[in-house]
C-alpha positions as CSV (number, residue, x, y, z in Angstrom):
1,X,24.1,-7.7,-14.7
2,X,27.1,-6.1,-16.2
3,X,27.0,-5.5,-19.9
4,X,23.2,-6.6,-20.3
5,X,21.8,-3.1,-20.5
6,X,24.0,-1.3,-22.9
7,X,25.8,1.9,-21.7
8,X,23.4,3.8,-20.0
9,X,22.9,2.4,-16.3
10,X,19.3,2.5,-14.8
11,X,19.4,3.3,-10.8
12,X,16.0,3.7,-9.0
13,X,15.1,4.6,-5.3
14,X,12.5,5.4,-3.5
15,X,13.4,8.7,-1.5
16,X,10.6,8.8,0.8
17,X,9.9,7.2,4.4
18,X,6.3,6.7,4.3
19,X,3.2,6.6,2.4
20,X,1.9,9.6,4.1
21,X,5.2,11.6,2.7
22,X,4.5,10.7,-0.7
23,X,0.6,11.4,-0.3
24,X,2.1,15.5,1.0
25,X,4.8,16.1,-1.4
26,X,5.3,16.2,-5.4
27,X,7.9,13.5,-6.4
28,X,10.3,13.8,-9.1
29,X,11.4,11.7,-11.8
30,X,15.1,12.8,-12.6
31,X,17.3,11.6,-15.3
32,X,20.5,12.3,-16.4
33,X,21.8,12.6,-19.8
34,X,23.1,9.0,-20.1
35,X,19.5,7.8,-19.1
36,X,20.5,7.2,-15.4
37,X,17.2,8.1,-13.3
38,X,15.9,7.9,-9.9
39,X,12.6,9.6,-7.8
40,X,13.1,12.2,-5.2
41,X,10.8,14.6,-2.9
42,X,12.9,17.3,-4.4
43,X,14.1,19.1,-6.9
44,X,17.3,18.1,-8.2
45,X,20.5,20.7,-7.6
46,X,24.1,20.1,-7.1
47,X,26.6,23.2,-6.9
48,X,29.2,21.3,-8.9
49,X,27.1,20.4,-12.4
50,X,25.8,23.0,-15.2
51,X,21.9,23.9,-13.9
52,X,19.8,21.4,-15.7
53,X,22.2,19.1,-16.2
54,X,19.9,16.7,-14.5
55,X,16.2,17.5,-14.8
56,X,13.4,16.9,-12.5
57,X,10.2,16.1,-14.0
58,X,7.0,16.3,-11.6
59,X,5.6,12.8,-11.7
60,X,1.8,12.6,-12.1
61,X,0.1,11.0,-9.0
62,X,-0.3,6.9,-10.3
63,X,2.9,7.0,-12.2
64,X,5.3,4.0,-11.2
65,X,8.3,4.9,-13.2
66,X,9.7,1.1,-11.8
67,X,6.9,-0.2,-14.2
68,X,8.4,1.4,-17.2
69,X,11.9,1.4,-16.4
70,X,12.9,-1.3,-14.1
71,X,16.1,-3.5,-14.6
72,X,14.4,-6.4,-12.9
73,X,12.5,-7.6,-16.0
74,X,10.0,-9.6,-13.4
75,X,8.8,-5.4,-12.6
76,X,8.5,-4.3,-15.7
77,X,5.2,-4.0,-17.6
78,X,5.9,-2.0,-20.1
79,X,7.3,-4.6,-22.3
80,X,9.5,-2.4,-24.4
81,X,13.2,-4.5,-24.5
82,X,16.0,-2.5,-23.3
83,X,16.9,-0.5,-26.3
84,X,13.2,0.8,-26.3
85,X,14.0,1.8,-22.4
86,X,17.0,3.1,-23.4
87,X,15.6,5.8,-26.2
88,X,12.6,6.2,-24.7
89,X,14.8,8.0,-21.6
90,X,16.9,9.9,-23.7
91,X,13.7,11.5,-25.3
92,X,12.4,12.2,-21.9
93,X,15.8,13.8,-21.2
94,X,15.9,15.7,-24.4
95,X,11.8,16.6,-24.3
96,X,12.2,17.5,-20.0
97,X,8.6,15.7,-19.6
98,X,6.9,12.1,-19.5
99,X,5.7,10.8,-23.0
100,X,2.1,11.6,-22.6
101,X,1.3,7.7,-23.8
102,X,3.2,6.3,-20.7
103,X,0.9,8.9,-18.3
104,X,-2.7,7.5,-20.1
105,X,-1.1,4.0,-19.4
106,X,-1.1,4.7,-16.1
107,X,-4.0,6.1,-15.5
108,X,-5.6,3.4,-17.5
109,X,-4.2,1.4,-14.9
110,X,-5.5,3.4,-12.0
111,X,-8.9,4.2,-12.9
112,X,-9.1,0.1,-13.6
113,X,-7.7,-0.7,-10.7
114,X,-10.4,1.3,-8.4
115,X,-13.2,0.2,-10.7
116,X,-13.0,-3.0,-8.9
């Protein structure tokens, strides 16, 4: 979908094999300046860009960035339109942390999903 999301591109993958690896490790939320982000085992380092260029933020265990974030309209559940998305990262990138309304979201979510 060229064009349709402004200048700043979402990416997302999932950077772990099984559930078991994501149960033993921290994952990572990191983003780039221009709001590009994907999830990692890891912190983030590359030799050839400035240290925290990119920052990895420690993502809360419940906390689907894909619902939030998600090109794919169908996965989103957030419901902000893209321009929402797009600030919304560029504050996460600015502030180095998750808005603390999208973390009690999701553990909303969580503690309503194993009520049931």
């Amino acid at each position: 979908r060229d064009g349709g999301w402004g200048t700043a591109r979402i990416c997302s993958r999932r950077a772990f094999s099984t559930d078991s690896d994501m149960n033993d490790k921290t994952m990572y939320f990191h983003i780039s300046p221009s709001g590009d982000w994907w999830t990692g085992p890891s912190i983030f380092a590359a030799k050839h860009l400035q240290p925290d260029y990119v920052k990895s933020i420690p993502i809360p265990t419940g906390f689907d960035p894909n619902k939030h974030f998600s090109e794919n309209e169908d996965e989103t559940e957030s419901g902000l339109s893209w321009k929402e998305k797009e600030q919304l990262l560029h504050q996460i990138y600015d502030e180095g942390k998750l808005p603390a309304h999208l973390l009690t979201s999701s553990s909303k979510e969580k503690d309503k999903d194993s009520s049931m």
